[in-house]
VOGU-3710 file (C-alpha; in Angstrom, 3 decimals, decimal comma):
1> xxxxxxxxxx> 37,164/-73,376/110,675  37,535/-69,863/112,241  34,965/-69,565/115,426  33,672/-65,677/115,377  32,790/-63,964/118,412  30,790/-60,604/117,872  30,814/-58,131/120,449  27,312/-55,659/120,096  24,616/-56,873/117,822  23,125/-53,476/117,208
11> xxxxxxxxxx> 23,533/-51,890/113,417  27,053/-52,798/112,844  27,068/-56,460/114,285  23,659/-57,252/112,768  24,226/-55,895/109,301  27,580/-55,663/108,476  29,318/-58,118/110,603  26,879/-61,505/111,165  25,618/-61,876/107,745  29,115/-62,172/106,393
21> xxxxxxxxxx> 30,265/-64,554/108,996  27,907/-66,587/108,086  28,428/-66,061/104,456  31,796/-67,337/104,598  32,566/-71,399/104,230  35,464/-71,471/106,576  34,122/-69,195/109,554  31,220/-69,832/112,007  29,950/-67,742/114,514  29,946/-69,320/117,665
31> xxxxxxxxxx> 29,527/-66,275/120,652  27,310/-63,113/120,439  27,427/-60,932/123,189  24,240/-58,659/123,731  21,438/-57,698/125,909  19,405/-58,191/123,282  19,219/-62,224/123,843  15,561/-62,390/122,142  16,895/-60,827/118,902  20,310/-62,570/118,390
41> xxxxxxxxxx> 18,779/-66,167/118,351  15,577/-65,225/116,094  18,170/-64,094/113,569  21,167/-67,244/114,629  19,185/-69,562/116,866  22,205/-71,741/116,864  24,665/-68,872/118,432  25,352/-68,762/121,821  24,528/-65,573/123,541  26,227/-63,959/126,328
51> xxxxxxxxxx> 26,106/-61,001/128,416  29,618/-60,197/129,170  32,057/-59,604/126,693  35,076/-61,088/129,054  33,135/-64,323/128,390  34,411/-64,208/124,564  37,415/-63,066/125,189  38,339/-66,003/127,477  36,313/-68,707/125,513  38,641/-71,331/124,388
61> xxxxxxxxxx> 36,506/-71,802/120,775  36,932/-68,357/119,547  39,734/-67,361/117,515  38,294/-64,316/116,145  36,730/-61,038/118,237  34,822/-59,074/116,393  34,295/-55,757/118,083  31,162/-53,508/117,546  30,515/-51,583/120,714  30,401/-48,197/121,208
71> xxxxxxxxxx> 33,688/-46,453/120,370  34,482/-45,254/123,897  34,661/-49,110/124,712  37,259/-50,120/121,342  40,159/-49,820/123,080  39,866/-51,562/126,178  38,191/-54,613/124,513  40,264/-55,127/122,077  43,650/-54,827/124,319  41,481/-57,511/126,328
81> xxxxxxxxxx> 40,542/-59,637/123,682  44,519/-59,659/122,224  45,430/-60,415/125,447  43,888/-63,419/125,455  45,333/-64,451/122,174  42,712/-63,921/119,939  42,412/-62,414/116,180  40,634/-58,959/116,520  38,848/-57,274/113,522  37,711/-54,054/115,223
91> xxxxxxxxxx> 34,536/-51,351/114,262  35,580/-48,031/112,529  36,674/-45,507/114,718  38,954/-48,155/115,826  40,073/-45,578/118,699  40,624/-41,907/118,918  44,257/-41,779/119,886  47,434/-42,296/117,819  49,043/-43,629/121,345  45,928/-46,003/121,163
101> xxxxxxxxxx> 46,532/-47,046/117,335  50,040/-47,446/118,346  49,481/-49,474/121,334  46,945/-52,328/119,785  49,175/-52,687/117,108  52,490/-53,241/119,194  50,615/-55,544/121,341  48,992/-57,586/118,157  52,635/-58,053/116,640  54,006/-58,938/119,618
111> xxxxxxxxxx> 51,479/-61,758/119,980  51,514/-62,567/116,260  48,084/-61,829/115,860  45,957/-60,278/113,488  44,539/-56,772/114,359  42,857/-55,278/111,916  39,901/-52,059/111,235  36,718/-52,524/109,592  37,234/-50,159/106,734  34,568/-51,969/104,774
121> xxxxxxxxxx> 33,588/-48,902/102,122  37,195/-49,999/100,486  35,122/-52,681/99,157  31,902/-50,345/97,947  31,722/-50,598/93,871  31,893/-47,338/93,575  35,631/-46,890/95,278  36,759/-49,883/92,956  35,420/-48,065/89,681  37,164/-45,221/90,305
131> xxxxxxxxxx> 40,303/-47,139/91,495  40,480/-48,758/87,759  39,795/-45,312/86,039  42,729/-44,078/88,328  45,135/-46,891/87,285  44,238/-47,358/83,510  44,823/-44,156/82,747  41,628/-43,774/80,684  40,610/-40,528/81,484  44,216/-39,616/81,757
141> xxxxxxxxxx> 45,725/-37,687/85,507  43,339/-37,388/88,307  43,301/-33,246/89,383  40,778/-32,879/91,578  38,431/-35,481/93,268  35,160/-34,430/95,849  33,956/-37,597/97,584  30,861/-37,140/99,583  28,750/-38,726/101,987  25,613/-36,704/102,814
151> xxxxxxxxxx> 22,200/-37,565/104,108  18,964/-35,909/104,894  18,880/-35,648/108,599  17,880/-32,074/109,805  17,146/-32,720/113,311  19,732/-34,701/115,705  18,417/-38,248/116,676  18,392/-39,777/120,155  21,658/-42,156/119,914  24,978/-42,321/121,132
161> xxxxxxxxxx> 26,675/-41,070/118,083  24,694/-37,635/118,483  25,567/-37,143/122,531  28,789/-35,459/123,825  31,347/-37,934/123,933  35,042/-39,046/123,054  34,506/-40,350/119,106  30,909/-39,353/118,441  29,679/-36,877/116,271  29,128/-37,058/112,568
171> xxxxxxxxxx> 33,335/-36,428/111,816  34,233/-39,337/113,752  30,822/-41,904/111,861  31,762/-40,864/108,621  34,648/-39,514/108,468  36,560/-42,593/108,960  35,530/-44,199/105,774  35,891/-41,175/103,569  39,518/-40,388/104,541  40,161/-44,061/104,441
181> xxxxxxxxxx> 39,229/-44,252/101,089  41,733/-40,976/99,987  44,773/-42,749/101,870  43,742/-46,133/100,010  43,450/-44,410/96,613  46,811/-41,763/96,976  48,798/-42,788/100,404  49,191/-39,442/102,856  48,483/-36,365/101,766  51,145/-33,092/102,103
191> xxxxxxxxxx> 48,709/-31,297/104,106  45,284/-31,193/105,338  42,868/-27,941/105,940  39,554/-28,871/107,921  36,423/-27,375/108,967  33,803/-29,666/111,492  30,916/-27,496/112,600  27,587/-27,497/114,289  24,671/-26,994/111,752  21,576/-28,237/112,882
201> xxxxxxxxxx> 19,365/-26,631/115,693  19,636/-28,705/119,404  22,817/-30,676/118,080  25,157/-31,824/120,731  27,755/-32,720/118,652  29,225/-31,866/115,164  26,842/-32,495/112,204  29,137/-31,493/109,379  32,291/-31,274/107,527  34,914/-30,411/105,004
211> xxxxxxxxxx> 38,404/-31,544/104,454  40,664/-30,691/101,572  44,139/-32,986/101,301  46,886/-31,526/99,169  48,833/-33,827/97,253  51,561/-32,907/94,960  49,765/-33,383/91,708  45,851/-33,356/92,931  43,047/-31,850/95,474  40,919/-34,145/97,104
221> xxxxxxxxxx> 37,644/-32,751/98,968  35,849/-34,960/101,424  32,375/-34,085/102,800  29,470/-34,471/104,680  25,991/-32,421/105,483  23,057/-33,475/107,167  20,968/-31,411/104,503  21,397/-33,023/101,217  17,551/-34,010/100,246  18,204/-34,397/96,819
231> xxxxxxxxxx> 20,867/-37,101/94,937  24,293/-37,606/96,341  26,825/-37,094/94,577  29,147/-39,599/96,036  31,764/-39,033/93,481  33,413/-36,324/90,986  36,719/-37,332/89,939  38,147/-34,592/87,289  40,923/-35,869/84,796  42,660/-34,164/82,691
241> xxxxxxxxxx> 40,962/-35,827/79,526  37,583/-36,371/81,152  35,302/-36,789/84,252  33,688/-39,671/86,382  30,563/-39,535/88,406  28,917/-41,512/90,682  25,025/-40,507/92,169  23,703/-42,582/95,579  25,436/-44,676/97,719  26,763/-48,535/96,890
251> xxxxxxxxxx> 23,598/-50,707/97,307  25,300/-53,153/99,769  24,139/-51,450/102,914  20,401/-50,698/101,941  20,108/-54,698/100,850  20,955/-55,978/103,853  19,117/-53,289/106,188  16,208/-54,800/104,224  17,187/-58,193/105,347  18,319/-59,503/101,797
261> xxxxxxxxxx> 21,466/-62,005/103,087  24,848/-61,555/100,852  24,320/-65,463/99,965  21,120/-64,810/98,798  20,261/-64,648/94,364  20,727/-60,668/92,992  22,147/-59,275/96,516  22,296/-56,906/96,714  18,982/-56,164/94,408  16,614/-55,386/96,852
271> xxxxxxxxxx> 18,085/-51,462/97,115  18,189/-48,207/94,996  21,317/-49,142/92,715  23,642/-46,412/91,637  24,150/-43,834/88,743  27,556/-43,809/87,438  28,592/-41,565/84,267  31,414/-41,090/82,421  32,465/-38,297/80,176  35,370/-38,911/77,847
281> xxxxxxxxxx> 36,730/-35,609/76,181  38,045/-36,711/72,094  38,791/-32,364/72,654  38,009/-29,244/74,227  34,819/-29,029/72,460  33,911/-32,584/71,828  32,901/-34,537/75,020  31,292/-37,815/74,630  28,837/-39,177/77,586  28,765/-42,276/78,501
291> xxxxxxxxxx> 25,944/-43,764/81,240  27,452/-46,808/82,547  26,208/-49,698/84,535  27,313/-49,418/88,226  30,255/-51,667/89,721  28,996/-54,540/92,051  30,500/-53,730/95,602  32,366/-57,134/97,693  31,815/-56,742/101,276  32,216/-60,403/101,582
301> xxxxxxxxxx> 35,560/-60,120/100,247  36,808/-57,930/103,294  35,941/-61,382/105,385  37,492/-63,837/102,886  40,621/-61,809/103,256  40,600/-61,113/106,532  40,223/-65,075/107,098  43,332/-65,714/104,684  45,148/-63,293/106,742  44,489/-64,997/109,834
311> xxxxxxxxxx> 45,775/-68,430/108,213  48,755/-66,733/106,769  48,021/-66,537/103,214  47,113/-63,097/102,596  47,618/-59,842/103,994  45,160/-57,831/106,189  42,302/-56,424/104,135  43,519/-52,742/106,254  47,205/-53,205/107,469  48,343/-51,518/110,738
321> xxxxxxxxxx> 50,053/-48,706/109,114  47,074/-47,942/107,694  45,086/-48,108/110,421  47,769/-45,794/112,587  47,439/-43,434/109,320  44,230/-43,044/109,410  44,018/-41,688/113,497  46,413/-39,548/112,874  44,855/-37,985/109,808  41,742/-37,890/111,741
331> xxxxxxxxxx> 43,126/-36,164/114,873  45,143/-33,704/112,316  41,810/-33,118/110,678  40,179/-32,136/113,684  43,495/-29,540/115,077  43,139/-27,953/111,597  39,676/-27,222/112,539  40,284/-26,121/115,988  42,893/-23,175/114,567  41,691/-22,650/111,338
341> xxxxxxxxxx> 44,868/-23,472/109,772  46,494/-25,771/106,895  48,348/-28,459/109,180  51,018/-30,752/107,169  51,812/-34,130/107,853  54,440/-35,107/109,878  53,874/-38,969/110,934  55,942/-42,337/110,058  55,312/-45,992/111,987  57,194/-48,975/111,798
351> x> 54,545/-50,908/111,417
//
């Protein structure tokens, strides 16, 4: 049995991390740690709560941290929490630094321990839809891909992802899992042109963004605005015999902000499900459409691979290379917006 400690219990620890701890046979969660003592133990009355994270990372029953604090806080607890020999599976952003990336993931290999970013939207339906158009070869070569994540938000909310700050901002929430999901789907891009701005009125941080990757044979866009009020368009993938779309965003999250549990009958039924469609072209001029049902999304397997990782039977759901990618794509993203230029990559780890 792997014993779970959970650092936060706000959004991320209550919705995305407990439920699936729980969810999985071979884990149990054993620490919270959270002001919010009242809260934890109406949801896991048989948890024991704590008020200091250093009280996880020295407990001698926990062999997995699971980090969900603020990111300002990720890299400090997690170089604590390795260096007390445990497993760490650690919140998108996991930091804002390469040198940071770098630095968890030497110490993790040195200590033969898992380390390891929640990049759980590699798991959305959606992503693995498009994944099996890409490798069938149905619609033939992937040109040109837009992947979105936009909301309805006009006015800035009072939280710490809207307020000044190393990692906040709506580049550094979102932006994580939509550049992820590029790097999982194609590997590094050539180069990288980026614009983050300011849109709404009284924001303190940036609200919106746009990010083109150039790949040999393909453009990928990647997007978010705070002023979509109509459907999303999560997806447009353009092949060279056809097109794939995708409207609204994979049910998983919705469900389980509505308290439906992942172990629970229909999960995740109890949200708005998705619109996928697929248009085949025979020719030029004859296009067939075809509405298809949308692809059930697996958060639960990020944990039961994470767990086989941690016993040695599987790799990490997000390897450290990845995870070192992804930083620096991120901090190349945001230079490219600073000067207004295209900025190529220029990055290799050993890792």
């Amino acid at each position: 049995m792997i014993r779970v400690g959970l650092i936060g219990f706000g959004l991320s620890g209550r919705v995305f991390h407990a439920p699936f701890v729980a969810n999985d046979p071979h884990m149990s969660l054993a620490y919270v740690c959270s002001s919010k003592a009242d809260e934890v133990t109406a949801s896991w009355p048989d948890v024991a709560v704590v008020a200091l994270a250093e009280d996880v990372f020295t407990a001698p029953d926990v062999d997995l941290v699971v980090i969900t604090t603020p990111n300002q806080l990720h890299f400090d607890q997690a170089k604590q929490a390795l260096e007390n020999g445990k497993h760490v599976l650690l919140e998108k952003p996991s930091v804002t630094s390469v040198k940071q990336i770098e630095f968890l993931c030497t110490l993790a290999k040195q200590k033969n321990l898992i380390f390891c970013v929640y990049q759980n939207r590699r798991f959305d339906g959606d992503l693995r839809r498009l994944k099996s158009l890409i490798d069938s070869g149905e619609l033939g070569n992937l040109k040109h891909l837009d992947s979105r994540f936009d909301r309805f938000r006009p006015f800035p909310q009072s939280r710490w992802r809207e307020e000044p700050g190393v990692g906040t901002g709506i580049f550094w929430d979102l932006g994580p899992h939509l550049l992820d999901q590029a790097l999982f789907l194609f590997g590094p891009p050539k180069w990288l042109h980026a614009s983050i701005d300011r849109l709404r009125e009284a924001s303190q941080t940036h609200d919106w963004f746009e990010v083109e990757l150039g790949y040999e044979d393909k453009r990928v866009r990647l997007a978010s605005t705070p002023f979509e009020a109509g459907d999303m368009r999560r997806f447009n993938a353009r092949f060279d015999k056809g097109s794939w779309q995708c409207l609204g965003l994979d049910p998983q999250e919705e469900a389980l902000r509505a308290g439906q549990m992942p172990w629970q009958e229909g999960f995740p039924s109890q949200a708005q499900q998705q619109t996928n469609k697929r248009f085949i072209a025979h020719t030029q001029d004859d296009i067939e459409t075809i509405v298809e049902a949308s692809t059930a999304g697996q958060y639960a397997s990020f944990y039961a691979q994470l767990r086989q990782a941690i016993l040695g039977q599987a790799d990490a759901p997000v390897s450290m290379t990845q995870a070192c990618q992804l930083i620096y794509l991120l901090c190349l993203a945001e230079q490219s917006a600073e000067t207004g230029q295209r900025v190529s990559w220029h990055y290799a780890t050993q890792y």
